[in-house]
C-alpha positions in Angstrom: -45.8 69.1 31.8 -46.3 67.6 28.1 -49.3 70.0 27.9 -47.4 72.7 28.8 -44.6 72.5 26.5 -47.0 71.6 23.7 -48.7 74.9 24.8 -45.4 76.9 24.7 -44.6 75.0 21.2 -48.0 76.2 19.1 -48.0 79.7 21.2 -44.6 80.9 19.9 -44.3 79.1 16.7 -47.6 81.7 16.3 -45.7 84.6 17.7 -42.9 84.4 15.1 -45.6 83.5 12.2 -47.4 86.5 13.1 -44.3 89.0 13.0 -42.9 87.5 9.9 -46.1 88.3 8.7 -46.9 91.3 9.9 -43.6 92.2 7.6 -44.6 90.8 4.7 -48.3 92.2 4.9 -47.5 95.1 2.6 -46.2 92.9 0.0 -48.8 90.1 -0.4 -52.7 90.5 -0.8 -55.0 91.1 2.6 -56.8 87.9 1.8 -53.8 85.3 1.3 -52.8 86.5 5.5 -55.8 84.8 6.7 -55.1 81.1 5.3 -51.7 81.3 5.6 -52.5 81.8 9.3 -55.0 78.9 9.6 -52.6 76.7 7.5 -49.7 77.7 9.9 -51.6 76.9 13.5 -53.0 73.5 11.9 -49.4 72.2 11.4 -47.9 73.7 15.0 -51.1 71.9 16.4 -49.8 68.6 14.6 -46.4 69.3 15.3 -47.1 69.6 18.9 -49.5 66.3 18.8 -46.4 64.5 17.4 -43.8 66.0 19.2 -45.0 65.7 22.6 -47.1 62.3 22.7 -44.3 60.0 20.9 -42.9 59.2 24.2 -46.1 58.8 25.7 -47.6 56.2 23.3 -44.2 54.1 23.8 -44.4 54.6 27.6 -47.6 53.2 26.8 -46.9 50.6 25.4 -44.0 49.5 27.5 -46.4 49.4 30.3 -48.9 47.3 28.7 -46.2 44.7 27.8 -45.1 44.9 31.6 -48.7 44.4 32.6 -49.2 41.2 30.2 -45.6 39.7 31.5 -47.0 40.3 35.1 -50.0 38.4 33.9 -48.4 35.7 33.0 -46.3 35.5 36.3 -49.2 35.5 38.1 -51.6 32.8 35.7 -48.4 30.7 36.1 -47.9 31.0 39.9 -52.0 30.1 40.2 -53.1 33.8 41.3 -54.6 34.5 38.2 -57.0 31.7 37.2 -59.4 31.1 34.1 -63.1 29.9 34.9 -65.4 29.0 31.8 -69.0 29.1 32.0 -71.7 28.5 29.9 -75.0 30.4 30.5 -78.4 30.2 28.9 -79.7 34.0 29.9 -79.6 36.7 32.2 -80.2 40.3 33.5 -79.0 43.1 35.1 -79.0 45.2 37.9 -78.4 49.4 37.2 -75.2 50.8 39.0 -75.1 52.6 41.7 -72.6 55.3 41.7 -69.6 53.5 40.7 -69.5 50.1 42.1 -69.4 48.6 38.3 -71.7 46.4 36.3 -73.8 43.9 37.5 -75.3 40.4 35.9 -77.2 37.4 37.3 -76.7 34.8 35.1 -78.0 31.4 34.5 -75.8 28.9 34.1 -76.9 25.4 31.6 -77.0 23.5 35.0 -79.6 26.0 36.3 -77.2 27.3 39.1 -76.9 31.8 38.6 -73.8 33.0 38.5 -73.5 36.7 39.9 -70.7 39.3 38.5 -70.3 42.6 39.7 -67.5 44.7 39.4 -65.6 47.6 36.9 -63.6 45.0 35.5 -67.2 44.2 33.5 -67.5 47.7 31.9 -65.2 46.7 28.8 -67.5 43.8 28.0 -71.4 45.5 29.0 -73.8 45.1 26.0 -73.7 43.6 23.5 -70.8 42.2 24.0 -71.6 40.5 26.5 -73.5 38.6 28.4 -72.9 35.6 26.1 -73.5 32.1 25.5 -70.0 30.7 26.7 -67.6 33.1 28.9 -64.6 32.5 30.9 -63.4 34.6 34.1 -59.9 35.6 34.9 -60.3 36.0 38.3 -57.5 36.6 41.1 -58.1 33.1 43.2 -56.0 34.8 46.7 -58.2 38.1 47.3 -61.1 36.7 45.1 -62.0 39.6 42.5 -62.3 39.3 38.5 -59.7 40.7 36.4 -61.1 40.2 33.3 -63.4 37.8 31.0 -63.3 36.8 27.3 -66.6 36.2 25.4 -67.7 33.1 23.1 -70.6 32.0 21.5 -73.8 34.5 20.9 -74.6 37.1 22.6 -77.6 36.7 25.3 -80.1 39.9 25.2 -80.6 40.9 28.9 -84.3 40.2 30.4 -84.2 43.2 31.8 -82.6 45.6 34.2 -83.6 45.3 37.8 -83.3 49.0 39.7 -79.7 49.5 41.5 -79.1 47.9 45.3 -79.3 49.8 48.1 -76.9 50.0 50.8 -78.6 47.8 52.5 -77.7 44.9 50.1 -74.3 46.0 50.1 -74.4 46.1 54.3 -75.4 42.4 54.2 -73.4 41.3 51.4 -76.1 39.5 49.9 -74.5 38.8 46.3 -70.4 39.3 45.7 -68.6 39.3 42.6 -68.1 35.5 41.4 -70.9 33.5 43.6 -72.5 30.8 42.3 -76.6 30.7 43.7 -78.0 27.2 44.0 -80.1 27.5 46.5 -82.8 30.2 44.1 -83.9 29.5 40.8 -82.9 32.5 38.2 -86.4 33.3 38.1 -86.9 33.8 41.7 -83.8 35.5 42.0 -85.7 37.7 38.6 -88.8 38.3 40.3 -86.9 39.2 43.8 -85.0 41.8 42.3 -87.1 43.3 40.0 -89.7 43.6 42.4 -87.2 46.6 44.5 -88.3 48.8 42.0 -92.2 48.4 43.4 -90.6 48.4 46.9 
């Protein structure tokens, strides 16, 4: 509806430009029409910009402050809880479709620590992975929020290609899990060797 109006706004704010100057064209010289045109849809293209995105940017940020104080409702009540990690490296697995971003990451205690999920895609290289990390993650249905990033970054070791369905089928790896049972390396060479598969 906003796009609409702001439409309607810079469509007839031309309309009446053009007729007032379509009446003052035999008074002032051919080439001063053609700026004072360009000049005129600039500032009806501001206008509108302003005029119809005000309200939207304090909606905005009304709802982001809502969003925080529900965050803070739910870190105090124990649904939302903060994990820290420290890792040492890591790599990653391409997407598939849209399932978000996916890291195996080696913890300093040797255990890997899987993430996988869209909450990742605000923090993908090179921000992070990273030396020291902590996880918001929502402890009743189990899924990451969010994660803030410390230390230095970690370059990736490499990409391993996307899973199949398959892996998804079994539920092999889910967002969160720690592996202690396969060494990163192992867990390296398993995945990377899917591309050779």
């Amino acid at each position: 509806m906003r796009l609409l109006g702001a439409g309607l706004f810079v469509f007839v704010g031309l309309m009446v430009v053009g007729v007032s100057m379509s009446r003052a064209a035999e008074r002032w010289p051919a080439w001063l029409i053609a700026p004072i045109m360009m000049g005129t849809m600039l500032t009806l293209l501001i206008g509108a910009l302003v005029l119809f995105n005000w309200r939207s940017r304090a909606s905005l940020a009304k709802e982001s402050q809502a969003i925080h104080e529900r965050f803070k409702q739910l870190e105090a009540s124990g649904v939302l809880q903060w994990t820290a990690f420290h890792a040492t490296r890591a790599f990653g697995v391409e997407e598939f479709e849209d399932e978000g971003s996916h890291y195996f990451v080696e913890l300093t205690d040797g255990r890997v620590l899987f993430l996988s999920g869209q909450y990742l895609y605000d923090y993908d290289p090179p921000v992070f992975p990273c030396t020291e990390f902590s996880v918001r993650r929502n402890t009743i249905e189990g899924y990451g929020v969010d994660l803030t990033c410390g230390g230095a970054p970690i370059a990736l070791d490499g990409m391993a290609p996307a899973f199949g369905e398959d892996v998804w089928d079994r539920r092999d790896f889910s967002d969160g899990q720690i592996i202690s049972n396969v060494s990163y390396d192992e867990l390296k060479r398993q995945q990377m060797s899917r591309a050779r598969s």
